[in-house]
C-alpha positions as CSV (number, residue, x, y, z in Angstrom):
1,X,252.6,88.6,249.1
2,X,254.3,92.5,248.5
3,X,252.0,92.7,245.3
4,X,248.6,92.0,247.5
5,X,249.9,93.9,250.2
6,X,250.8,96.7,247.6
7,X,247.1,96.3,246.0
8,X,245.6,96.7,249.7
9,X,247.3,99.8,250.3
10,X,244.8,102.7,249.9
11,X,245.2,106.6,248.7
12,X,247.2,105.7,245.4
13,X,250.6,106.0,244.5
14,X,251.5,108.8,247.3
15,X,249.4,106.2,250.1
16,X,251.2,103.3,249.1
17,X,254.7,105.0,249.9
18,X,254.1,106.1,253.4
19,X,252.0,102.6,253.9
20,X,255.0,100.7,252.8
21,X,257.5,103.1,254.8
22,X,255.1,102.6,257.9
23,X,254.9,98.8,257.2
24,X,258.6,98.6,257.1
25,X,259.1,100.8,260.4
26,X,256.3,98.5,262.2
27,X,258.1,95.4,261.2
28,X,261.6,96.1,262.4
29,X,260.4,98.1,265.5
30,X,259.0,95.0,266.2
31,X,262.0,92.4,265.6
32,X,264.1,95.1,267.2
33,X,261.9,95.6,270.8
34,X,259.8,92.6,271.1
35,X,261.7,89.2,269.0
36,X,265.1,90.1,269.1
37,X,264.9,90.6,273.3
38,X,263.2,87.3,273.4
39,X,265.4,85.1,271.3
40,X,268.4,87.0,272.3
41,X,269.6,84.2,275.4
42,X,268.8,81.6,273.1
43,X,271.6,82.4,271.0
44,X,275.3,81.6,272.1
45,X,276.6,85.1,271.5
46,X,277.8,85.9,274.7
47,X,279.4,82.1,275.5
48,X,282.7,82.9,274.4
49,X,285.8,81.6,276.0
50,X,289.7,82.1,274.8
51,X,291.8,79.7,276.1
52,X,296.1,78.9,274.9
53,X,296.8,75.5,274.1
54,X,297.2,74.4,277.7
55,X,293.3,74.9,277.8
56,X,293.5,77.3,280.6
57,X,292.1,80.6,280.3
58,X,295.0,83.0,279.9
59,X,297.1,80.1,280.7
60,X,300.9,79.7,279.9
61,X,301.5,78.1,276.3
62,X,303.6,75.7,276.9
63,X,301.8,74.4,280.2
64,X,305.1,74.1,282.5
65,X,304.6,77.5,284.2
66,X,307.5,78.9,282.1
67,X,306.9,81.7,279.4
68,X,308.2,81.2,276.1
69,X,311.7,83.4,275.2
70,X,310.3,84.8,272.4
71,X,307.1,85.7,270.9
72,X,306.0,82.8,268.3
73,X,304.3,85.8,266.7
74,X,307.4,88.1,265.6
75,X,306.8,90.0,262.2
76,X,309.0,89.1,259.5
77,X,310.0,92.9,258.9
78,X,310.7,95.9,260.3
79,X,307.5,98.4,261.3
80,X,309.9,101.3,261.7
81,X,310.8,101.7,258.2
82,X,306.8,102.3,257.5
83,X,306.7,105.4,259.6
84,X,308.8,107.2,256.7
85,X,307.4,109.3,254.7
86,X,307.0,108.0,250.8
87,X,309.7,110.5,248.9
88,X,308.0,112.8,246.6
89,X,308.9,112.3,242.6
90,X,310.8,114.7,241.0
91,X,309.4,116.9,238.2
């Protein structure tokens, strides 16, 4: 299909490049103004929901109305110690 099209293009080598570069700028103008806009609430892109574990959105973990005592998420080291600059070597 590119090789006829590339055939059909006329003015030689010089009016094949700015065919093909107008070609290419037709085609995504037109999946970017007219088929993306159309198919775009087809597509379940914007049907997002986060939810905890009770199923609530935003909801309390555990589900009893009580938050948890500590964060199930804590970091197994200390962030302070990366602030520090790296010590420079010694020459």
């Amino acid at each position: 299909m590119y090789g006829w099209i590339w055939r059909r293009l006329p003015l030689g080598l010089p009016g094949k490049l700015v065919g093909s570069l107008l070609l290419a700028t037709a085609t995504v103008a037109l999946l970017w103004y007219v088929v993306f806009p159309w198919a775009e609430p087809l597509l379940p892109f914007d049907d997002v929901q986060v939810t905890q574990d009770s199923g609530v959105p935003g909801g309390d973990p555990g589900g009893d109305g009580n938050a948890p005592a500590g964060d199930d998420h804590d970091l197994p080291y200390d962030t302070d110690q990366n602030n520090t600059p790296p010590p420079t070597p010694n020459r």
